[in-house]
N, C-alpha and C positions, 0 to 999 in steps of 0.2 A: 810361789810368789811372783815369780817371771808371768806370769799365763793373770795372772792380774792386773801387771803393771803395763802390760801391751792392752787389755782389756781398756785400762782406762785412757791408752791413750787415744785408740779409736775411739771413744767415746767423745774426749775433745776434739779428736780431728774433724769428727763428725758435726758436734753442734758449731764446732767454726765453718764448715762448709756451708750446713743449712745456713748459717746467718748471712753469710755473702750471696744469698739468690737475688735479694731484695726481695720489694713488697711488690712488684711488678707482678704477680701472676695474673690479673689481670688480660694482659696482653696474650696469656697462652691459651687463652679460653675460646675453644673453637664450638660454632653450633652450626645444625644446618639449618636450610632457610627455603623456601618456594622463590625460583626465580622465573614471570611469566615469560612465553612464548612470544615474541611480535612475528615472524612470521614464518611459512614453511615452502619451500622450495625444492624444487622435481633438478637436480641438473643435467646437461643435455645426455649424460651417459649413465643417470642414476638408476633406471629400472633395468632389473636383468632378469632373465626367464626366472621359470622355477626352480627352486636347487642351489640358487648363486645369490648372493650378498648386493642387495640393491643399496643404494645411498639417498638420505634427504639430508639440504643444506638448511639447516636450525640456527632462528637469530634468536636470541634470550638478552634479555633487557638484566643490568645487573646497577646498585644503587650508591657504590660507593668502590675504589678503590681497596678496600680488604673481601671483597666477595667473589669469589672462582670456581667454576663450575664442577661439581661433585659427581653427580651421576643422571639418566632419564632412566626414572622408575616403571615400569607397565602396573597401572594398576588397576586396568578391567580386561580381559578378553572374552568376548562373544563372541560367537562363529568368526566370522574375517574381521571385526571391529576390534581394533587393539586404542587405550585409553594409555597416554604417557602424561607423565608430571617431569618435568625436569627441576631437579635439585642441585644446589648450589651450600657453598662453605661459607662462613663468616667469620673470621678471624676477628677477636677485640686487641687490635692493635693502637698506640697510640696517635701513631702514622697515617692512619686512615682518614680520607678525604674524601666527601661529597663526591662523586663522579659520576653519573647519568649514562650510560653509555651500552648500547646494543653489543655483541661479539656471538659471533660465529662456529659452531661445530656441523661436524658432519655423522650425520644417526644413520647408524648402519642397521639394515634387517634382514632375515633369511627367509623369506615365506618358501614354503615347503611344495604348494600346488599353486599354481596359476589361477587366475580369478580377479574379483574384483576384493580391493581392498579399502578398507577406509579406516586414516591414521588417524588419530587425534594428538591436540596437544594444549596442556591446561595453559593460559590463558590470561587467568583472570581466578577470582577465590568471589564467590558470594557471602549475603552477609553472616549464611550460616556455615561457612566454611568448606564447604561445596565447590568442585572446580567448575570454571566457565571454559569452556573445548575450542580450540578452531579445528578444522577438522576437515581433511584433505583424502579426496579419492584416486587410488591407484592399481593401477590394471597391470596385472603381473600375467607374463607372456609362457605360456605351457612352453616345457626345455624343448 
C-alpha cells in the first residue's frame, strides 16, 4: 500500500511540474542555418610551412541577434581544393531582434605538404540551392 501511495504522489508532483513549464517551448527551439561568407583574409602570420596550423581571418554575415556561429563544414576536397560552408544556430527566442551585422572568427587548417592551395567559401546559395564559392589561393611553404 506504501509503494502505491508514493507511486501516486510522483505522479502528481510530476503533472504539477510539467504544467509549470509553460507554453513557451517555442523559444527552445533551435535549427541550423547557412550563414554566407563576406570575406576572407591571409593575416600577416597566418601561413606557416607544412606540418603547422596556418590561420584565415573569416567575416560571416549573421541576420538577426539570436544567430551564432555553429561550425565550417568541408564539404568537397579534390586534390588541394578544399570547399567550406559555414554554419550557424538559430535560436526561436522571443528576444530576437533584426540585426544585420558581419562578425569575425578565425579558420584554422593543417595542410600536411606544401604547395599551392585553393580555399573556398560558400557565399551565396543559388536558385537551386547550390553554393556560390569566393575562393582564395594559398601557398603553403615546405617545413
Amino acid at each position: 500500500m506504501g509503494q502505491i501511495k508514493r507511486n501516486c504522489r510522483l505522479v502528481v508532483l510530476s503533472v504539477f511540474f510539467v504544467g509549470c513549464l509553460g507554453n513557451d517551448r517555442e523559444e527552445n527551439v533551435r535549427y541550423e542555418l547557412f550563414l554566407p561568407v563576406t570575406s576572407i583574409k591571409i593575416p600577416l602570420d597566418g601561413i606557416k610551412p607544412a606540418g603547422n596550423r596556418s590561420q584565415l581571418l573569416i567575416t560571416y554575415k549573421v541576420t538577426n541577434s539570436c544567430q551564432q556561429l555553429l561550425q565550417t563544414q568541408l564539404e568537397d576536397k579534390e586534390h588541394n581544393i578544399y570547399s567550406y560552408v559555414v554554419f550557424g544556430i538559430q535560436s526561436q527566442q522571443s528576444g530576437c531582434r533584426q540585426k544585420i551585422e558581419e562578425k569575425n572568427y578565425t579558420f584554422t587548417f593543417l595542410p600536411h605538404k606544401g604547395g599551392k592551395y585553393i580555399l573556398k567559401f560558400a557565399t551565396g546559395e543559388n536558385e537551386d540551392k547550390t553554393y556560390i564559392y569566393k575562393q582564395l589561393e594559398v601557398n603553403i611553404p615546405d617545413r
